[in-house]
C-alpha positions as MATLAB code, in Angstrom:
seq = 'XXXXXXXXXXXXXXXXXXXXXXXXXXXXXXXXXXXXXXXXXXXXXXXXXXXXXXXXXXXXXXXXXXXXXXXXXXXXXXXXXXXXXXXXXXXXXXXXXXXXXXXXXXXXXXXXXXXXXXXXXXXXXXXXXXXXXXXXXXXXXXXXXXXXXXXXXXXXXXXXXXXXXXXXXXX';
ca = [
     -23.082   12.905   57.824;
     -20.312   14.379   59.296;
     -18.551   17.378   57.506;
     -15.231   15.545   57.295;
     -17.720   12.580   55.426;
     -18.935   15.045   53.454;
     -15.437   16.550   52.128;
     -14.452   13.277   51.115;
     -17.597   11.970   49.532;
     -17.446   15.465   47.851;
     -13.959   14.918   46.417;
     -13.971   11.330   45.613;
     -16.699   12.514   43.152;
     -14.780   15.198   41.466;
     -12.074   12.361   40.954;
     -14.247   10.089   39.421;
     -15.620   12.781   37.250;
     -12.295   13.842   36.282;
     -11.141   10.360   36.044;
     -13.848    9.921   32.951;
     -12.714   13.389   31.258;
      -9.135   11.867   31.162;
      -9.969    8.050   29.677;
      -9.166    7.904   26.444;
     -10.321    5.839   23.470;
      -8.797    3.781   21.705;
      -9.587    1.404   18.888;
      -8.476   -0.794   16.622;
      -8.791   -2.833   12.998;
      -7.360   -4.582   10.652;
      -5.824   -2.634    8.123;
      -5.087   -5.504    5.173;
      -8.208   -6.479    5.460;
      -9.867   -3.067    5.224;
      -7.730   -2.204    2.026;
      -8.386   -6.226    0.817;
     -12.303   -5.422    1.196;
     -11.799   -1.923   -1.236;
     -12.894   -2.396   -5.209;
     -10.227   -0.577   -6.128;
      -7.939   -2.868   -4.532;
      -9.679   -5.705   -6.406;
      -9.331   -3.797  -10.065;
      -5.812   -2.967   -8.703;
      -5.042   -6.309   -8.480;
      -6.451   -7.321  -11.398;
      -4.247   -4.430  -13.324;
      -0.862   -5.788  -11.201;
      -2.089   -9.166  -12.486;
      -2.280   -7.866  -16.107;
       1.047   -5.611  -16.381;
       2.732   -9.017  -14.676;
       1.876  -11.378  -17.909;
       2.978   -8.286  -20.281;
       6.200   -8.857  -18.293;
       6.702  -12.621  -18.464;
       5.190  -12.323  -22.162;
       8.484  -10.356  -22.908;
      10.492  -12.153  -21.048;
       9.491  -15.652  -23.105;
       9.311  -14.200  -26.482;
      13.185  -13.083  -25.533;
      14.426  -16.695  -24.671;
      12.355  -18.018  -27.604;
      14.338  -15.567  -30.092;
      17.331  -16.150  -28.676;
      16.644  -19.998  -28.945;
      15.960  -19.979  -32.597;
      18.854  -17.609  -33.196;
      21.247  -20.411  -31.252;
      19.765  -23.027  -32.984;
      20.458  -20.749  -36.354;
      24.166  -20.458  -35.392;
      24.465  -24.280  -34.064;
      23.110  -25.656  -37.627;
      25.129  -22.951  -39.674;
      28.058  -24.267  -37.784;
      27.585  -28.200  -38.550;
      26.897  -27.445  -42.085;
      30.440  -25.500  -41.966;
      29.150  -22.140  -43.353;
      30.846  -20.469  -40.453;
      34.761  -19.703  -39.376;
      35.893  -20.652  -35.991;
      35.542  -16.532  -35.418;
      32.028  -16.421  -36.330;
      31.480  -19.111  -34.313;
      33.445  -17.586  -31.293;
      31.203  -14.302  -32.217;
      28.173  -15.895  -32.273;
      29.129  -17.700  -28.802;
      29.672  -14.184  -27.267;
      26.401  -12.756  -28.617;
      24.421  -15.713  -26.906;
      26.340  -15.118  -23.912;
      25.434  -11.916  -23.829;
      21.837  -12.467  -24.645;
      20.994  -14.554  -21.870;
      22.793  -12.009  -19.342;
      20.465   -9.528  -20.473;
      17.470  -11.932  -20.355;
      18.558  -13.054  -16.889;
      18.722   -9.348  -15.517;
      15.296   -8.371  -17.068;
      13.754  -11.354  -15.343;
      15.379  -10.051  -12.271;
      14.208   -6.638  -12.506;
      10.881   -7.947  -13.542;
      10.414   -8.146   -9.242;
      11.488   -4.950   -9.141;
       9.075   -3.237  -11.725;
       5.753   -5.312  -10.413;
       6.813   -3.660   -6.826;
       6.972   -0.183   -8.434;
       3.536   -0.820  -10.077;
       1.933   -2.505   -7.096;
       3.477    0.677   -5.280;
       1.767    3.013   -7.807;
      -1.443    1.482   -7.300;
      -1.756    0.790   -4.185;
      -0.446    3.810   -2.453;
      -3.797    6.533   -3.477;
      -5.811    3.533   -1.842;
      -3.627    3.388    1.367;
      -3.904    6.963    1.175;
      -7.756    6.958    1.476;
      -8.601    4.449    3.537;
      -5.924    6.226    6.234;
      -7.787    9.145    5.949;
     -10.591    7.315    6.796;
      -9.635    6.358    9.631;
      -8.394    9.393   10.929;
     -11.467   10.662    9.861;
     -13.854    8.250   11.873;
     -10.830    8.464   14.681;
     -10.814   12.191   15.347;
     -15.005   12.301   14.675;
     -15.710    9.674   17.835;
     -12.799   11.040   19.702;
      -9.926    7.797   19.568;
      -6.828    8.846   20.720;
      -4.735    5.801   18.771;
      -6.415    3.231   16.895;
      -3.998   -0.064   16.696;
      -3.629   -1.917   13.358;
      -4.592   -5.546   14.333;
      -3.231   -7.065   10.880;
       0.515   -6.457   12.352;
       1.636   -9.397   13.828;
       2.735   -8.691   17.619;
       1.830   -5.363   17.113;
      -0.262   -5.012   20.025;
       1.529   -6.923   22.678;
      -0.990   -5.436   25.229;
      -4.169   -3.167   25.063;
      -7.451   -2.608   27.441;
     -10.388   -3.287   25.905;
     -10.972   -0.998   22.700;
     -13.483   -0.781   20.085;
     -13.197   -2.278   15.992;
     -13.766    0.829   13.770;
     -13.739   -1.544   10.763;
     -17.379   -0.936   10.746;
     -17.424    2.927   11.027;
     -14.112    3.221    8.745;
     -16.532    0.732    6.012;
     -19.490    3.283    6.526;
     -17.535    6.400    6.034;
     -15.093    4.606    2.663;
     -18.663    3.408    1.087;
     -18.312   -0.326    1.427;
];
């Protein structure tokens, strides 16, 4: 082989070594489903599902009070037991009731997202670690979240942790 050969062979081979040092790993999974396939996200779920009928609970036994009190004022009014004031009185206080019933069962969306927040966000919590865990242990460089739609709009070939992130959360 000729020493010119040689040179080359010699540093095409110290490219493709140095080639392999540089690849990086990366990997991917599905987050929902990782944090869907946690028992705490089931008891979660099952406690969102809970505080959510306390909610509506309130929210019924309010209209059914204030529909017995209307009905209280409508029949005292036939019968003539009440002035026009009362009457105008008793108008206002309904009025007032269902605004106040009306903007608890709109904050009632607001206070199941602040729950579902509260319990969901230790889980998140762990099963990222997780995964930065199992990442950093085998070496991944990024590790794509395939339950994001479009989130990946083009990737080589990379490797599901799901089973590795499963192993290390106990499930």
């Amino acid at each position: 082989m000729k020493k010119g050969n040689l040179n080359i062979l010699i540093v095409t081979i110290f490219l493709c070594l140095g080639m392999q040092s540089i690849a990086q790993k990366s990997g991917h999974l599905n987050f929902g489903n990782l944090i869907a396939m946690l028992p705490e996200t089931k008891s979660a779920d099952i406690e969102l599902e809970s505080y959510h009928k306390v909610l509506i609970q309130k929210s019924e036994a309010m209209v059914a009070k204030l529909q017995e009190e209307n009905n209280n004022f409508i029949n005292d009014a036939k019968s003539g037991m009440l002035t026009s004031a009362q009457q105008s009185e008793n108008e206002a206080y309904v009025l007032n009731k269902e605004q106040e019933i009306l903007m608890y069962q709109q904050q009632i969306a607001q206070l199941l997202d602040q729950k579902r927040e509260e319990l969901l966000s230790p889980i998140v919590k762990r099963a990222n670690q997780a995964i930065k865990d199992v990442a950093e242990e085998e070496g991944y460089i990024i590790v794509f979240d395939t339950s994001v739609f479009n989130a990946v709009l083009y990737a080589m070939e990379s490797d599901d942790l799901m089973p590795q992130v499963k192993h290390k959360l106990g499930i």
